[in-house]
PyMOL commands that place a pseudoatom at each C-alpha (Angstrom):
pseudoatom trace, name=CA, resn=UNK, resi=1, chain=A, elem=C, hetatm=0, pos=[-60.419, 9.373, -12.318]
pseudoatom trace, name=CA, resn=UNK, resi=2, chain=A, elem=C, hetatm=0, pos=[-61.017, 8.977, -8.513]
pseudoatom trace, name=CA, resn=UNK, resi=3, chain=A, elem=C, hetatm=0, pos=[-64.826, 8.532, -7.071]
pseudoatom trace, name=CA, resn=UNK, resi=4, chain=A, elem=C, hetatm=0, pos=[-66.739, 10.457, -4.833]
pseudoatom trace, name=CA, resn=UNK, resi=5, chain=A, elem=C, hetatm=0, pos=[-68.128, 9.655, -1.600]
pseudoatom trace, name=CA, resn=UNK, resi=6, chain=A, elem=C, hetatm=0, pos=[-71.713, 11.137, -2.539]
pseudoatom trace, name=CA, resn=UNK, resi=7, chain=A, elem=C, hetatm=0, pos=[-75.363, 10.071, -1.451]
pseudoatom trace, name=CA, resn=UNK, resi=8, chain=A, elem=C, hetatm=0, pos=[-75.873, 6.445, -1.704]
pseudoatom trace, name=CA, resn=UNK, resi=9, chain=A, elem=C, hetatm=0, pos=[-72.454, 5.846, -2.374]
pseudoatom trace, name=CA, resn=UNK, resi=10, chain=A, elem=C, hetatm=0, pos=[-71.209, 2.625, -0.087]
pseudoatom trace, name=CA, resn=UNK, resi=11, chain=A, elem=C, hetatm=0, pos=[-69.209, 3.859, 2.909]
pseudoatom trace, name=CA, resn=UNK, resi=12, chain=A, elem=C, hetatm=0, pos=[-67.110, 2.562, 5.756]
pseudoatom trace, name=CA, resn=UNK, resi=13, chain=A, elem=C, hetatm=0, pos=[-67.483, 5.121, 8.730]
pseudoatom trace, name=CA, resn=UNK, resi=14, chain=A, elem=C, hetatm=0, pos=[-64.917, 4.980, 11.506]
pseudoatom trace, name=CA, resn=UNK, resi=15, chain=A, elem=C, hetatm=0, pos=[-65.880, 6.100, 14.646]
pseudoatom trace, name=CA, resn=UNK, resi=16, chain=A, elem=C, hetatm=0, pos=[-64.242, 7.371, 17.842]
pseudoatom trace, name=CA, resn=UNK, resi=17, chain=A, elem=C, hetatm=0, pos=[-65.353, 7.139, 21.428]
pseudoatom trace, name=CA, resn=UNK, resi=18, chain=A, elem=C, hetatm=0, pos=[-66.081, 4.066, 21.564]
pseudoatom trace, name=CA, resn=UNK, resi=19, chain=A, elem=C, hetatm=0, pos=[-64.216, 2.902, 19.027]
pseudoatom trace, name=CA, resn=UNK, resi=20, chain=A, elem=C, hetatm=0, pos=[-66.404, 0.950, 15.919]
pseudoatom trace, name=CA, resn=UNK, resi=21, chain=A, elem=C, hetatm=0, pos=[-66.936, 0.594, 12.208]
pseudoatom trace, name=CA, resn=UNK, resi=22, chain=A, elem=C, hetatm=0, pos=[-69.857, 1.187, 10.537]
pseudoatom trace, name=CA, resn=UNK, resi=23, chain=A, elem=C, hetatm=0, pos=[-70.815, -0.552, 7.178]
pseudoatom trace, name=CA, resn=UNK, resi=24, chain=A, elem=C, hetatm=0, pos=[-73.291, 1.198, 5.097]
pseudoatom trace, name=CA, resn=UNK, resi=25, chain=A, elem=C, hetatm=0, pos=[-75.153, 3.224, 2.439]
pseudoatom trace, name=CA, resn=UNK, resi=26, chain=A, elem=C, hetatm=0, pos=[-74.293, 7.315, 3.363]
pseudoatom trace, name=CA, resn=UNK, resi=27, chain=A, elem=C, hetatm=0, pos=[-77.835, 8.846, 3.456]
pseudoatom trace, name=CA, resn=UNK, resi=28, chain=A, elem=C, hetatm=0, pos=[-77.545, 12.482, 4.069]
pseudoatom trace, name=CA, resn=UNK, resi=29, chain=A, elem=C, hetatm=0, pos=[-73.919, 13.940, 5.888]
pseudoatom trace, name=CA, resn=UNK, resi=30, chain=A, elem=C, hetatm=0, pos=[-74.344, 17.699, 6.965]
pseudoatom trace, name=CA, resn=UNK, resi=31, chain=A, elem=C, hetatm=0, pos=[-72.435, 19.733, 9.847]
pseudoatom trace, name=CA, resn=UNK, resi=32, chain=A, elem=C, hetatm=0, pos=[-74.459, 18.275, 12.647]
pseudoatom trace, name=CA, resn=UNK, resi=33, chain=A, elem=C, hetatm=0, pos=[-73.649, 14.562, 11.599]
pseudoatom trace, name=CA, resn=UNK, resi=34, chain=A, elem=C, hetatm=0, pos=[-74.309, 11.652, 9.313]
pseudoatom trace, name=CA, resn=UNK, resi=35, chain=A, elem=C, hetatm=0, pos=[-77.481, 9.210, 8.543]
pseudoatom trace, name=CA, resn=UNK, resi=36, chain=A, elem=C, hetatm=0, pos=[-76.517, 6.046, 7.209]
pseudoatom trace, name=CA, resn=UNK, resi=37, chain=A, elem=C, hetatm=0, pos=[-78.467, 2.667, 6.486]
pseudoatom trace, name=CA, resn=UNK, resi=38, chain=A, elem=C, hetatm=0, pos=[-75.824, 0.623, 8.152]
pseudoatom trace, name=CA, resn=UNK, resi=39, chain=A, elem=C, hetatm=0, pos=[-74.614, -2.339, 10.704]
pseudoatom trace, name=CA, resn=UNK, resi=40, chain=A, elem=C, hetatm=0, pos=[-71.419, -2.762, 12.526]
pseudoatom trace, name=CA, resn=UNK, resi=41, chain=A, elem=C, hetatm=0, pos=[-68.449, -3.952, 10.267]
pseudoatom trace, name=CA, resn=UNK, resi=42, chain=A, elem=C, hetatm=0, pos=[-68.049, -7.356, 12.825]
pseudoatom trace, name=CA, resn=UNK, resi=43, chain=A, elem=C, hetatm=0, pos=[-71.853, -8.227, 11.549]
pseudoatom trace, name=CA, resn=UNK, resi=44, chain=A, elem=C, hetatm=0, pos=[-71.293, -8.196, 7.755]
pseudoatom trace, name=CA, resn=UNK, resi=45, chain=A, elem=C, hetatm=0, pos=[-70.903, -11.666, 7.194]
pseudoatom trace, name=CA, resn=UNK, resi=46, chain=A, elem=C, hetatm=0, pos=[-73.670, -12.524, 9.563]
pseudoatom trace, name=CA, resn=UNK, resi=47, chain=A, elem=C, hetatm=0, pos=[-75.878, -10.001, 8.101]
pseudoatom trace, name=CA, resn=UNK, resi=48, chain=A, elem=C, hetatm=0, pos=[-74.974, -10.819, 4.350]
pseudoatom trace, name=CA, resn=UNK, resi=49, chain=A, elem=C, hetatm=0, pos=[-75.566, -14.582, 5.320]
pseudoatom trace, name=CA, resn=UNK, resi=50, chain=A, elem=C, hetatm=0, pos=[-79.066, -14.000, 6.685]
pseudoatom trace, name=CA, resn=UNK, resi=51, chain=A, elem=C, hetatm=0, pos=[-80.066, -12.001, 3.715]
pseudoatom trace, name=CA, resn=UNK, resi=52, chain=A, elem=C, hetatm=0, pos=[-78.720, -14.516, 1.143]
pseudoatom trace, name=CA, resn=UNK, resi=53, chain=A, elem=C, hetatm=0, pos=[-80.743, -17.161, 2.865]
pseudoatom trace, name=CA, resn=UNK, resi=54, chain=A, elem=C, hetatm=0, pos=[-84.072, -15.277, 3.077]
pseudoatom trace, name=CA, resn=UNK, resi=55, chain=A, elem=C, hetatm=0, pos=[-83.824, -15.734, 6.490]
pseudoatom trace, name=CA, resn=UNK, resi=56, chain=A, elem=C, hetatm=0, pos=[-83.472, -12.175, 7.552]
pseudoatom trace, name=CA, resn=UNK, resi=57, chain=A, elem=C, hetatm=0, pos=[-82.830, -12.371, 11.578]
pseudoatom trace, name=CA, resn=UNK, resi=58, chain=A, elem=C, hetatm=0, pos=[-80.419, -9.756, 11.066]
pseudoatom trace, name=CA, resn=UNK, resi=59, chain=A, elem=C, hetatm=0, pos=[-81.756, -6.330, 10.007]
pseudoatom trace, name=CA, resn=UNK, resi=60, chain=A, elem=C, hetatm=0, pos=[-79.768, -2.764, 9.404]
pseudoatom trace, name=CA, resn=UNK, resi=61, chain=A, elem=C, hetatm=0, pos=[-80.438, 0.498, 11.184]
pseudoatom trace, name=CA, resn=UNK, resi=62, chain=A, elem=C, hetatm=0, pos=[-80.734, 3.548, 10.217]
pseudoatom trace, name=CA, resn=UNK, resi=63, chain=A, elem=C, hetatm=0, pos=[-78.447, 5.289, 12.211]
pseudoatom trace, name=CA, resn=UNK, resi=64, chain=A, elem=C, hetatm=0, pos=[-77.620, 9.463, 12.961]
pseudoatom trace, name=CA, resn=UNK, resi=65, chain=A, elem=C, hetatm=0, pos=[-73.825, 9.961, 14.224]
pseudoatom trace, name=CA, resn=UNK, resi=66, chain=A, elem=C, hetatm=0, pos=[-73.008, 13.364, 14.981]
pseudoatom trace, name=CA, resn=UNK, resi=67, chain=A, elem=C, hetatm=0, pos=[-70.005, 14.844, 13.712]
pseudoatom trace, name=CA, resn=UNK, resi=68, chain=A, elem=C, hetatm=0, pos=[-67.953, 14.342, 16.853]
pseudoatom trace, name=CA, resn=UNK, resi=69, chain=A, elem=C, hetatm=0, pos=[-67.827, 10.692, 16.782]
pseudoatom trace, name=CA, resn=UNK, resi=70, chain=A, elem=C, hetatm=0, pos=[-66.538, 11.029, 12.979]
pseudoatom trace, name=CA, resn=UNK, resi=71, chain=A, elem=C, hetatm=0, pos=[-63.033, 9.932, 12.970]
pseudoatom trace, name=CA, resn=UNK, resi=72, chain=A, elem=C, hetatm=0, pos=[-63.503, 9.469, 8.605]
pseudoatom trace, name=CA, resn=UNK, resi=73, chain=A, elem=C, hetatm=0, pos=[-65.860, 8.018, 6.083]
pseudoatom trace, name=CA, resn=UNK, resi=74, chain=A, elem=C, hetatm=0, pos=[-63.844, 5.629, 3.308]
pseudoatom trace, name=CA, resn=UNK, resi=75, chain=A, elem=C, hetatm=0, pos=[-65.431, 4.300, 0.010]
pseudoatom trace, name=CA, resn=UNK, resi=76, chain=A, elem=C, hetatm=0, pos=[-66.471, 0.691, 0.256]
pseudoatom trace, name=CA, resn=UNK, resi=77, chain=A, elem=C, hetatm=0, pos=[-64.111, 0.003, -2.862]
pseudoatom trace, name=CA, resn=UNK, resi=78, chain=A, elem=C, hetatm=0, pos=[-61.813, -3.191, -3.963]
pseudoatom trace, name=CA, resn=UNK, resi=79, chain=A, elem=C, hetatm=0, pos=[-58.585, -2.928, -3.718]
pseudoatom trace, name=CA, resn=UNK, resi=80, chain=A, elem=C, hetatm=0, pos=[-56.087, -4.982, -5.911]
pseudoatom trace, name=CA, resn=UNK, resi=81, chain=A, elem=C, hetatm=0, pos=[-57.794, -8.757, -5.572]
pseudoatom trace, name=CA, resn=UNK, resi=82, chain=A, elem=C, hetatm=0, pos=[-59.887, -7.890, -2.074]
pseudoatom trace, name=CA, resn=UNK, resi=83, chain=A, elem=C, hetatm=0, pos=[-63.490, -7.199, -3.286]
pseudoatom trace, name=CA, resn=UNK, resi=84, chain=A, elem=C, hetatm=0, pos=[-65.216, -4.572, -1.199]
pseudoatom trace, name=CA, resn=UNK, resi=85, chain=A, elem=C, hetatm=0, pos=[-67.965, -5.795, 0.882]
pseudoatom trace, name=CA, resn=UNK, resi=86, chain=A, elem=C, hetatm=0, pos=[-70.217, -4.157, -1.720]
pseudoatom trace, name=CA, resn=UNK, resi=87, chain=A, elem=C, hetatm=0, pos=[-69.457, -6.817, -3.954]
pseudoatom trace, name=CA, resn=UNK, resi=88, chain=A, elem=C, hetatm=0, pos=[-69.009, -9.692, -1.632]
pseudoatom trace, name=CA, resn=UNK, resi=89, chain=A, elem=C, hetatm=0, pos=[-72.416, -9.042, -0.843]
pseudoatom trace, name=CA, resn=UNK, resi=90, chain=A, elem=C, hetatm=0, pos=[-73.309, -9.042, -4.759]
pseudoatom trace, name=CA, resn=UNK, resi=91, chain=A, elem=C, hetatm=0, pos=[-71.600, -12.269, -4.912]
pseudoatom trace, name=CA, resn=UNK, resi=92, chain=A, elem=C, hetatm=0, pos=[-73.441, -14.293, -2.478]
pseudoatom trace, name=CA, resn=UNK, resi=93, chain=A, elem=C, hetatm=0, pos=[-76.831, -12.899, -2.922]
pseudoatom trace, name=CA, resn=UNK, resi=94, chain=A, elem=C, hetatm=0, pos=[-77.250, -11.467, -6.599]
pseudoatom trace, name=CA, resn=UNK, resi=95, chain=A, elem=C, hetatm=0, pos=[-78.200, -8.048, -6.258]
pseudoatom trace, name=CA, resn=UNK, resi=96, chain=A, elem=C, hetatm=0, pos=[-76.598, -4.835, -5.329]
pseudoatom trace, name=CA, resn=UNK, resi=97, chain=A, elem=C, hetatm=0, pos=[-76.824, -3.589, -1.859]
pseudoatom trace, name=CA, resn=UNK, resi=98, chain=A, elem=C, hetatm=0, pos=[-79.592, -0.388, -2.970]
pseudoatom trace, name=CA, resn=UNK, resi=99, chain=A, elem=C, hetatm=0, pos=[-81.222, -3.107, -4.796]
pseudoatom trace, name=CA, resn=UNK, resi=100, chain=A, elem=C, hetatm=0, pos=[-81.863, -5.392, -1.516]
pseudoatom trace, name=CA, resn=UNK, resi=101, chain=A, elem=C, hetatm=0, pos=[-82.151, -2.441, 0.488]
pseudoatom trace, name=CA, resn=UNK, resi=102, chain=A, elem=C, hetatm=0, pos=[-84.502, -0.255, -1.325]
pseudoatom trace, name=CA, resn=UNK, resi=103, chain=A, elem=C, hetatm=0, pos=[-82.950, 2.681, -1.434]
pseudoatom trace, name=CA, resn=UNK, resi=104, chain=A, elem=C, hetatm=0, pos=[-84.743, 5.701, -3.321]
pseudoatom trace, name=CA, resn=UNK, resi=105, chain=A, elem=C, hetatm=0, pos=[-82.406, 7.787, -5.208]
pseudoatom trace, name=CA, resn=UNK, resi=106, chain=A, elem=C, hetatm=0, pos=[-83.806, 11.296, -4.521]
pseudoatom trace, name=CA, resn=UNK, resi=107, chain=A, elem=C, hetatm=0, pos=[-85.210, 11.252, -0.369]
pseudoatom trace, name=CA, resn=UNK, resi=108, chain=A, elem=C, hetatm=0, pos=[-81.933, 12.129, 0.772]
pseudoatom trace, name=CA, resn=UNK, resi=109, chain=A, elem=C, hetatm=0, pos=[-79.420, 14.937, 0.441]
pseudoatom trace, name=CA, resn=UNK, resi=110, chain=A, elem=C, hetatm=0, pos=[-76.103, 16.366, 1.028]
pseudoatom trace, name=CA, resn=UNK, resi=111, chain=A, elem=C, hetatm=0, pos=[-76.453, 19.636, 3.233]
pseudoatom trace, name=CA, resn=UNK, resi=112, chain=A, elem=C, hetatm=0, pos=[-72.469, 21.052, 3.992]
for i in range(1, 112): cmd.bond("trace and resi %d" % i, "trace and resi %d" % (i + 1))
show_as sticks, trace
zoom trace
């Protein structure tokens, strides 16, 4: 059985014009665009160090892309012996990603 890419799922969002990846939780995708809780792809390892050492320089955005820049949004999933970033992050700090974020489960929504 395949997942789904639904609210609060883990994403990677590619985007066009410029060019950049965005790392994050999906909060709310409709026509207009997407909201995610999110930091560039590059910063993940800075980010994830900053956090595991209580140190927190490095913060995420929440972040509105509109549709246009969407080139796609891919599952932050492992993949044979690669962990996703998901779980890299689980690894080094000991907690899930919604955990450290905070992330309700019902303030955001899927509106297609």
């Amino acid at each position: 059985m395949s997942k789904l890419i639904t609210i609060r799922s883990i994403v990677i969002v590619n985007l066009h014009s410029p060019r950049e990846k965005i790392w994050g939780v999906l909060l709310s995708i409709n026509s207009y665009g997407i909201t995610a809780r999110g930091i560039d792809i590059n910063s993940f390892q800075d980010w994830t160090r900053s956090v595991a050492n209580e140190t927190d320089s490095i913060g995420l955005s929440t972040m509105f892309i509109p549709m246009m820049r969407v080139e796609k949004v891919t599952l932050d999933e492992s993949v044979g012996p690669f962990k996703s970033f998901g779980e890299q992050f689980q690894d080094r700090v000991g907690r899930s990603v919604l955990e450290a974020l905070d992330v309700p489960e019902d303030d955001y929504h899927l509106d297609l």
